[in-house]
N, C-alpha and C positions, 0 to 999 in steps of 0.2 A: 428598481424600487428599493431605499433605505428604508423600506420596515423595520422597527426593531419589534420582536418577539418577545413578550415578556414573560417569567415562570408563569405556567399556567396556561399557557398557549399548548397548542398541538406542533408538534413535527412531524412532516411526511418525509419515510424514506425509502426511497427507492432501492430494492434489493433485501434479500433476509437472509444471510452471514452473520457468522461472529463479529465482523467489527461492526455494522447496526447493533446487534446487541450488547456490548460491551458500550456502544454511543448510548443506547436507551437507559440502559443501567444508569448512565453518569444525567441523563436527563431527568428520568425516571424522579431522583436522588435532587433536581435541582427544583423540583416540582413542576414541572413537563408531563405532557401526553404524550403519546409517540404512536403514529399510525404506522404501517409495512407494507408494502407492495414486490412480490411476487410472483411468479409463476408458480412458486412451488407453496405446499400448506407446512403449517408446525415449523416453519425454517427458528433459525437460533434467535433471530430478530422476533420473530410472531410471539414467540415462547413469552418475551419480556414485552410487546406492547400491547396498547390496549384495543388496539384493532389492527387485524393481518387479512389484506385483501391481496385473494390469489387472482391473477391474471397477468396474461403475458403483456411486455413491453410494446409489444407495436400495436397493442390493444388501446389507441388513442383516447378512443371517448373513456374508457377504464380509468385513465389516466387524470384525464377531466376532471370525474367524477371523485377521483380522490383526494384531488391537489382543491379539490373545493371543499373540504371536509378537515384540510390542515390550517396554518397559519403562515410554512416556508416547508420548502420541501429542498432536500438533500441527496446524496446519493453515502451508500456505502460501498459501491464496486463501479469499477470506469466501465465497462462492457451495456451499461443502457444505453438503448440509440439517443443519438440526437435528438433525433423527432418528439422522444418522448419528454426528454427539456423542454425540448418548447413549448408542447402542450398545453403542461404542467406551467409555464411560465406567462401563459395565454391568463389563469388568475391570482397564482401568488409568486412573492419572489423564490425563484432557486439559486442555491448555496452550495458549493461555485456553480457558476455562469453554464450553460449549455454551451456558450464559443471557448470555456476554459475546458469542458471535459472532450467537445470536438476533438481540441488539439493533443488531450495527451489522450485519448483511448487508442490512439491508432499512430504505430511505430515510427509509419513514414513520415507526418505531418510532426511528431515531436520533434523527430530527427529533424528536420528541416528548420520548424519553429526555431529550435538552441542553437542551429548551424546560423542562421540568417541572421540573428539577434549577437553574435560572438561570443556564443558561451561554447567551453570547450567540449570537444565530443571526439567519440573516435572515430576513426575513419570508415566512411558509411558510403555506400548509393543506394538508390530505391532503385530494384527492379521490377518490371513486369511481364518480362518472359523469358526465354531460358536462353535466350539466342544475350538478352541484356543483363540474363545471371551472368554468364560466358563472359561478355565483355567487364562487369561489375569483379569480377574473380580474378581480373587481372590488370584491374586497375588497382581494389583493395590490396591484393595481395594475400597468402596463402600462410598459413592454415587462414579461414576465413569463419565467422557465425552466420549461418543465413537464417532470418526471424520473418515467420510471416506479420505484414506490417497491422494485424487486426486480430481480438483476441487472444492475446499473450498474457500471461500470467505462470508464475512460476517454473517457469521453464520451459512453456508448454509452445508448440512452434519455434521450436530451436533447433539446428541442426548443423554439426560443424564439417565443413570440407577439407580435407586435407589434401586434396591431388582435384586437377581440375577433371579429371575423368567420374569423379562422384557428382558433378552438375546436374546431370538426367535425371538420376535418381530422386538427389532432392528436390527438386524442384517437379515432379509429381511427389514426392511424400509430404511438401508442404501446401498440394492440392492446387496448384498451377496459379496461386494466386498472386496477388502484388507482396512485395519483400522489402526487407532490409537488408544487405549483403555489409559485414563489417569485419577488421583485419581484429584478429584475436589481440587482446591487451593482456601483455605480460604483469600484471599485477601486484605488489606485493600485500593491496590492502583494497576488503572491500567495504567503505562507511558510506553509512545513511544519517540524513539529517530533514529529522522532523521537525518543520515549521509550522506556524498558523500565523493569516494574515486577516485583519480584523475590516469589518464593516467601513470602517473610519481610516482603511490604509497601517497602521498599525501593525506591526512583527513580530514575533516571540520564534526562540526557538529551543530545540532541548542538548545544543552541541553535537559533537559527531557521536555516534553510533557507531559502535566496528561489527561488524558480518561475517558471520561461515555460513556459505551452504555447502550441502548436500546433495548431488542430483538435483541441481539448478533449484532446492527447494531452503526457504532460509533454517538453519537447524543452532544457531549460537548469536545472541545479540548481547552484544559488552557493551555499558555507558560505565563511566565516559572511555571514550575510543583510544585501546594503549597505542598512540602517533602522536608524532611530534604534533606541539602544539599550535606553531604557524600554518598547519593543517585544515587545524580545526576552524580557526578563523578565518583559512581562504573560504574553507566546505559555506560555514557559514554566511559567510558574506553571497556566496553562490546560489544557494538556494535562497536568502531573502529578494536576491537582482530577479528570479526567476520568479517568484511569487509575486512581485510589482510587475514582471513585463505582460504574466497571466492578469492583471487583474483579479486574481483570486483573492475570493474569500472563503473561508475556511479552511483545515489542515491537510495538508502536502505532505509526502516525503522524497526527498532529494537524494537519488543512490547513486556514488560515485565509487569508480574503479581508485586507487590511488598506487602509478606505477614508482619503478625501485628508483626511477630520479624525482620520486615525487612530485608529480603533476597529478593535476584534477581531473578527470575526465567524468562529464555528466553519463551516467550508463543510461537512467527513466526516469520516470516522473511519476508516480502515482498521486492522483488527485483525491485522496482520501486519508485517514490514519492510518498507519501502517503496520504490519508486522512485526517490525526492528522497537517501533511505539510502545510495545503493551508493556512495558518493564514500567512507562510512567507512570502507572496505576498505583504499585508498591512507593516507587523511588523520588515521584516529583510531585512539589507543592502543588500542581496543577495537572492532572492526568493529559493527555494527548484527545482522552474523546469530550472529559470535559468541557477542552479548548471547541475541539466541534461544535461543538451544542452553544458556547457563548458565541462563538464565529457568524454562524449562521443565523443565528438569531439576534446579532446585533450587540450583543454585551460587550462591554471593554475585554479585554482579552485579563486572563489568569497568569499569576508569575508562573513561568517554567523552570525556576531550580532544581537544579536534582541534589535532594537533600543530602544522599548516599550512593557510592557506587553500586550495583545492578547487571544482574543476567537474565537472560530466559532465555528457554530451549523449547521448542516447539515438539507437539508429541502427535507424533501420526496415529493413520492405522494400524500401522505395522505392529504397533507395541499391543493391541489385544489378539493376536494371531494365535496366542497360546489360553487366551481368557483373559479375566479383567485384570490391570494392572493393581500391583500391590500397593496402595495407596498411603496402607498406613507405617511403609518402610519411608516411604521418599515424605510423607510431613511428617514424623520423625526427625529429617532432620532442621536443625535451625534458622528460621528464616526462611521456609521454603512456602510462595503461598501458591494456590491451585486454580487453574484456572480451566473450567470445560465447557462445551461451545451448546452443550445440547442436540450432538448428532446420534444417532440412533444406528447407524451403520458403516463400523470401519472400515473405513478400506484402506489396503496399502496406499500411502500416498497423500490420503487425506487428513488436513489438517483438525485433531478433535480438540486439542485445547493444548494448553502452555501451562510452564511453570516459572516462574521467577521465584529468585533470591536476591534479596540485600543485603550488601555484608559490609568489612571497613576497606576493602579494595576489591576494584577491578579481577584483580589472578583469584581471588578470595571466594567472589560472585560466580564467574565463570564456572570454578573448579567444584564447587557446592549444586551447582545448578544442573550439571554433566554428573558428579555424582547420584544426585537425586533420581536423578532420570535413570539412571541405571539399573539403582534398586528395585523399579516397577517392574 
C-alpha cells in the first residue's frame, strides 16, 4: 500500500523504548498522533503518546485491534515477530515491510541475505548444533565470535572461543540453539551509517558515523567519522545498495567493521534509527527520527546535512550507583544537551539516556562529550 500519511494522521508503533520515543517527540512536533504497543506499561514511548496499549506481540487479535485505530504502523525494535507484521499489515500499511524486518531480526538470515546479494561480510557459517559449531570453528578459523542467530542486541548472545576445546560450553551457554560462528575481524575502525529510504525509492543519508564500544555496548559516537574520506563514500554507497536490495522504507543503520587495509565489512543491519543517530537531533538539518516519521508516512524525505561536527555518549545505569548524577556540572558545560529515556530503574547495563555535544570539530565534540560525562 503507497498510503501517504499526512500531519494529523495517527502512527502505530510497535515497541515502547527510547527510540519510539525520541520518533514520537519529532512526530508529536510535526503534528502526529502516535499510538504504542507493548507488553510493558509507562515504557519511554507511552510517556510521549497519546495512547499506550499494553499487550504482548503474539497477541494477534491485540494487534488487529490497534493497527485499526492507527493510519501506518512501524516498529522501534527488530525483535517483534513476524506474525505480528503481518497482522498489523492485514489493515494498514507497515513501515518497513514484515519481509524487511524478517531478514534483518535474525543473524543467520541477514548473514546470508548480504552474503548472497555480494555485499561484503565476514567470514560466517550458520550453525545448528555442536557437532556443526565443531566443524563451523574450523572452517572459520580461531579466535572465533559465536552469536545466537535471534535476539541479539547489544552484545547480548555473544561469545568468543579461542581454543576449540570452549565449543561445549558455549554452545549450551548460547542455549543449544541456531548460531552464527564468525572468525574475529582485526579492526581498526568501527563506523555506522544512518540511512533512510523514502516511499517513492529516494535515499538520504548522514555520512559515516565512527563507534566505541564498551562491553559490546555502544559508549562514543563521532560525526563525521575521523577516516579517510574514500571510506565514507564506499560506507555510503553500501548501505544505500542495501536499503534498495531491502526494499525499505524507513531508517536503517548500516554498521561496518573497517580493517587496517581498509576494507568494508557489513557487521548488521538494524532496521530502525539507531544509536550511533541521536547526535542528529543536536547536529542535522533533519534529525534521523524526523526522517522516520516522513519515511513511513510517505513524506518526501528531509535534508541530512550535518550542520556541525557532533558526539554523544551514551549514560547507563551504572552512573546512578552512587545516586543521581550531577547534572548541573555536565550542562555547565558548552554545548552540552541532555537527553533521558524516562526509565525509573537503573540498572547496570542499561541504557537511561545520552548526551551530546556540538562543537567546531570532531576531537573538539568527542573530548567535551567524555568530559561531560565525567562530571556526573
Amino acid at each position: 500500500m503507497n498510503r501517504i500519511v499526512l500531519p494529523g494522521g495517527t502512527i502505530g508503533v510497535l515497541g515502547g523504548g527510547q527510540l519510539g520515543r525520541m520518533m514520537a517527540l519529532a512526530a508529536r512536533r510535526m503534528g502526529y498522533r502516535v499510538h504504542t504497543l507493548s507488553p510493558a506499561a509507562d515504557t519511554p514511548t507511552g510517556q510521549i503518546a497519546e495512547a499506550e496499549i499494553t499487550a504482548p506481540y503474539e497477541d494477534l487479535e491485540a494487534i488487529r485491534a490497534f493497527a485499526g485505530g492507527v493510519d501506518v504502523v512501524t516498529f522501534e525494535f527488530e525483535n517483534v515477530p513476524a506474525d505480528a507484521a503481518e497482522a498489523a499489515a492485514e489493515l494498514v500499511p507497515v513501515r518497513p515491510s514484515g519481509s524487511a524486518l524478517h531478514v534483518t531480526q535474525q543473524r543467520a538470515r541477514e548473514k546470508a541475505f548480504l552474503a548472497d546479494r555480494g555485499f561484503p561480510v565476514p567470514i560466517f557459517a550458520r550453525v545448528q548444533s555442536l557437532d556443526e559449531l565443531a566443524v563451523a570453528l574450523g572452517a572459520v578459523g580461531l579466535p572465533a565470535i559465536v552469536k545466537t542467530a535471534a535476539f541479539g542486541y547489544d552484545g547480548k548472545g555473544q561469545h568468543r572461543i579461542t581454543a576449540i576445546e570452549q565449543a561445549e560450553t558455549v554452545w549450551s551457554v548460547v542455549g543449544r540453539q541456531e548460531a552464527i560462528v564468525e572468525r574475529v575481524v582485526d579492526f581498526a575502525w568501527e563506523i555506522s551509517v544512518v540511512a533512510a529510504r523514502g516511499l517513492d525509492g529516494a535515499i538520504v543519508d548522514y555520512g559515516a558515523i565512527e563507534n566505541q564500544h564498551v562491553n559490546h555496548i555502544l559508549d562514543l559516537s563521532v560525526s563525521p567519522a575521523r577516516v579517510p574520506p574514500a571510506l565514507v563514500s564506499r560506507a555510503s554507497t553500501l548501505a544505500r545498495r542495501i536499503a534498495g536490495a531491502l526494499d525499505y522504507v524507513g531508517v536503517l543503520c548500516v554498521e561496518f567493521f573497517v580493517t587496517h587495509d581498509q576494507q568494508l565489512l557489513v557487521n548488521e543491519i538494524a532496521p530502525r534509527p539507531h544509536n550511533s543517530g541521536h547526535l542528529t537531533i543536536e547536529a542535522a538539518t533533519t534529525s534521523q527520527f524526523e526522517q522516520q516519521v516522513r519515511a513511513v508516512c510517505g513524506l518526501p524525505l528531509g535534508v541530512p546535512t550535518m550542520a556541525r561536527p557532533a558526539a554523544m555518549v551514551n549514560l547507563l545505569g551504572d552512573l546512578w550507583a552512587e545516586g543521581e548524577p550531577d547534572w548541573d556540572a555536565a550542562l555547565a558545560l558548552p554545548g552540552v544537551a541532555l537527553h533521558l529515556y524516562g526509565k525509573d530503574d537503573p540498572r547496570a547495563g542499561r541504557k537511561m539516556g545520552h548526551l551530546t555535544v556540538v562543537a567546531d570539530s570532531a576531537d573538539e565534540a568527542a573530548e567535551r562529550a567524555l568530559a561531560a560525562r565525567a562530571v556526573l
